[in-house]
SEPALUM-25973 format. One record per residue: residue in one letter; x, y, z of N, C-alpha, C in turn. Coordinates in steps of 0.05 Angstrom, whole numbers, padded with zeros to 5 digits, always signed. Atoms other than C-alpha are relative to their C-alpha. Example, Ala and Ser with C-alpha at 12.3 -4.5 7.8 and 13.67 -1.06 7.14 Angstrom:
# SEPALUM-25973
A+00018-00024+00000+00246-00090+00156+00018+00024+00000/S-00016-00024-00001+00273-00021+00143-00015+00022+00014/
//
This chain:
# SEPALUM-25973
X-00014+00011+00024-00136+00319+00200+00006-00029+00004/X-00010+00021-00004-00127+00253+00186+00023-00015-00010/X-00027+00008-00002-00060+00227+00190+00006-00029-00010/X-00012+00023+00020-00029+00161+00143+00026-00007+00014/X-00028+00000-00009+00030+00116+00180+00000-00027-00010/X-00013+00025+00016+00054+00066+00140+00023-00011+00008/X-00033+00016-00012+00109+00010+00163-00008-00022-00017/X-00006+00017+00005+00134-00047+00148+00022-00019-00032/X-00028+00010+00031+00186-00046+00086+00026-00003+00013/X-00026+00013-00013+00248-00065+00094+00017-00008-00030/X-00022+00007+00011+00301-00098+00053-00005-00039-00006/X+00004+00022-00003+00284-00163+00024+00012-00018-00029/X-00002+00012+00033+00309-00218-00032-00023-00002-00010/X+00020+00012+00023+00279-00232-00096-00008-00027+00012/X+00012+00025+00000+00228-00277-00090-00017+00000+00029/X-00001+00005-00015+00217-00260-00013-00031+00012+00007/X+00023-00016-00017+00155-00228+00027+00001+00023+00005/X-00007-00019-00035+00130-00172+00065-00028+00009+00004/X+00028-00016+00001+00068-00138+00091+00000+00023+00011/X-00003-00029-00012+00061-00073+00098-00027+00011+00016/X+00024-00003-00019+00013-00040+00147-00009+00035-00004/X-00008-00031+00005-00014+00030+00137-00026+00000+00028/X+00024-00012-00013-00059+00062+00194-00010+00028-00001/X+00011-00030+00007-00099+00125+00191-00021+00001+00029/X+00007-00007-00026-00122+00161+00246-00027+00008+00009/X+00025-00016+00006-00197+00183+00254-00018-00018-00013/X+00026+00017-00002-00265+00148+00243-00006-00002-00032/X+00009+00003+00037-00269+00173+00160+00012-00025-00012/X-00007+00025+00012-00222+00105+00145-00030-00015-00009/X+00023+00024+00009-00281+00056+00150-00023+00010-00015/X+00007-00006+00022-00312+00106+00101+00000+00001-00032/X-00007-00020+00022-00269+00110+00049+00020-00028-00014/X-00020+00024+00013-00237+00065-00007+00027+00007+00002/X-00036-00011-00006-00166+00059+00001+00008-00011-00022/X-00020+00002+00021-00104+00049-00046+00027-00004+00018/X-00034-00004+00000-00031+00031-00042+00008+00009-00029/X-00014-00011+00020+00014+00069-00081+00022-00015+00006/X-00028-00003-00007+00083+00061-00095+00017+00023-00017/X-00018-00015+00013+00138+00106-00123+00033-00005-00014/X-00030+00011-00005+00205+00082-00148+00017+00029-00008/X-00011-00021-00002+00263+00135-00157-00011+00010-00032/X-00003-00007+00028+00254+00176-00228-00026-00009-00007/X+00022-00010+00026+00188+00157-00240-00028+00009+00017/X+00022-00021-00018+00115+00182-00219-00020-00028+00022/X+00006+00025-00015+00076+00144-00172-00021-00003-00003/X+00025+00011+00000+00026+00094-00181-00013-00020+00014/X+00026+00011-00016-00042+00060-00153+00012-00028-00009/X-00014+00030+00008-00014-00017-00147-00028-00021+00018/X+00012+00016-00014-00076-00039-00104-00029+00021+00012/X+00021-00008-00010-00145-00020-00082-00016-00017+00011/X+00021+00021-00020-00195-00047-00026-00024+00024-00003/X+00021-00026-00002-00266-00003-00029-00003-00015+00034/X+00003+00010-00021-00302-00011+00034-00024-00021+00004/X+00015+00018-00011-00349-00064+00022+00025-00030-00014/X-00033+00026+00001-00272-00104+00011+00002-00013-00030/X-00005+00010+00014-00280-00112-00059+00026+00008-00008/X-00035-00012-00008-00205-00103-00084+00001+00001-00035/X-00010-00001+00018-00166-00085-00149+00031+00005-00004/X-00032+00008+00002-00095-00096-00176+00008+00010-00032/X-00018-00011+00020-00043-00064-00223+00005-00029-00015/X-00016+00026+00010-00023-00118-00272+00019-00011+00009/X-00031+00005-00007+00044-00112-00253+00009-00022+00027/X+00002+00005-00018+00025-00136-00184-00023-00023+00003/X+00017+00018+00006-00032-00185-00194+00006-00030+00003/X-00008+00030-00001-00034-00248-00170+00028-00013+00028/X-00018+00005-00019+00027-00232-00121-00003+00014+00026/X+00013-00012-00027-00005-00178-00079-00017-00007+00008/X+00026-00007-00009-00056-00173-00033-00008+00023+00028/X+00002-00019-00023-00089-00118+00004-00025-00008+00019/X+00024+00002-00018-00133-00122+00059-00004+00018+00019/X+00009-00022-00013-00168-00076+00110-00007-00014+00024/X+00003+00011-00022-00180-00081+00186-00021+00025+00010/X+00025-00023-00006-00242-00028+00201+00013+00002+00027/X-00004-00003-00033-00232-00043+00282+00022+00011-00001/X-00026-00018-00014-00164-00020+00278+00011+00023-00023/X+00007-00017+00016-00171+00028+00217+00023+00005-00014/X-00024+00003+00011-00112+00001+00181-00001-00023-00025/X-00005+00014+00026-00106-00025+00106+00033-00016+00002/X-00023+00015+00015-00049-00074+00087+00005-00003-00020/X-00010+00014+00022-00013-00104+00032+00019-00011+00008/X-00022+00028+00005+00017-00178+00028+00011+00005-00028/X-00018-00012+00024+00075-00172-00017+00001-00020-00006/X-00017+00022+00003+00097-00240-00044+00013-00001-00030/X-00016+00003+00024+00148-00262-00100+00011+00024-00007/X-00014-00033-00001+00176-00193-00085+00025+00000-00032/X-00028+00010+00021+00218-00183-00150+00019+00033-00003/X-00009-00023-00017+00270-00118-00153-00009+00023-00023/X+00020-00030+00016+00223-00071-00202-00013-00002+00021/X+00015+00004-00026+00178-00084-00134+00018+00031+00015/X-00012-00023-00018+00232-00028-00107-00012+00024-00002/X+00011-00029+00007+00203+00034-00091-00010+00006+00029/X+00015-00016-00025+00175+00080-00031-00037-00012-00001/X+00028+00020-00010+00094+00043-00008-00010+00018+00011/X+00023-00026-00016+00036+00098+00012-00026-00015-00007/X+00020+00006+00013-00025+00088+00026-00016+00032-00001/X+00021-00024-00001-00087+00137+00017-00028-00009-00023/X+00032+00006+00014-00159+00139-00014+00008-00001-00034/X-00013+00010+00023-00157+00110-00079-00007+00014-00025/X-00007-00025+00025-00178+00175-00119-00011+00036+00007/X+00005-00021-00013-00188+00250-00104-00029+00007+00019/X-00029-00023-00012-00192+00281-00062+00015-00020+00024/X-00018+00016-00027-00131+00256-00013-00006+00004+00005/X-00001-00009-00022-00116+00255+00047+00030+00001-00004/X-00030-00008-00008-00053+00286+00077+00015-00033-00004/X-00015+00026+00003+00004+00228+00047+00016+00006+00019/X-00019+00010-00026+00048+00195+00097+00030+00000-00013/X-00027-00002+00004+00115+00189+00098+00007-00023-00024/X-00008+00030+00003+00117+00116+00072+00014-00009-00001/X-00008+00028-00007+00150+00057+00075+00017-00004-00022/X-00025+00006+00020+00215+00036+00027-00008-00029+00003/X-00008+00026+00006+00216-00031+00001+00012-00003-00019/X-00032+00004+00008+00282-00053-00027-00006-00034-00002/X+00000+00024+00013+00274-00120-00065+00026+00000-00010/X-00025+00017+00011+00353-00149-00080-00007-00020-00011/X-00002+00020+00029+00367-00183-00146+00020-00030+00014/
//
């Protein structure tokens, strides 16, 4: 099974950074297009970022222009640079393949953007 471990949220002002790191465990990554999700409380969760694997990438409106995701094959771990973090930005950060079928979701990562 391959396993999803996402870090790097935290608690940040408006306006501020962050990058989040997701790794996955097992050789199918450098197969497989990835996604960040996010979730905020109350509502459903959505695709805010996609890398395929020949690195072309795609972006939620909402996020455009301020994210960016990127992928590391050798160490079989997708990112996302956060910037101009603003506090609708708040919400739980997953990653996983960017349309069926998953893989087992991770715990993910909270990021908490203050107004």
């Amino acid at each position: 099974q391959v396993q999803l471990v996402e870090s790097g949220g935290g608690l940040v002002q408006a306006g501020g950074s962050l990058t989040l790191s997701c790794a996955a465990s097992g050789s199918i990554f450098r197969f497989s297009n990835m996604g960040w999700y996010r979730q905020a409380p109350g509502k459903q969760r959505e695709l805010v970022a996609t890398i395929t694997t020949a690195y072309n990438t795609n972006y939620a409106d909402s996020v455009k222009g301020r994210f960016t995701i990127f992928r590391d094959n050798a160490k079989n771990t997708v990112y996302l640079q956060m910037n101009s973090l603003k506090s609708e930005d708040t919400a739980v950060y997953y990653c996983n393949t960017d349309r069926l079928p998953y893989l087992i979701w991770g715990q993910g990562t909270q990021v908490t953007v203050s107004s």
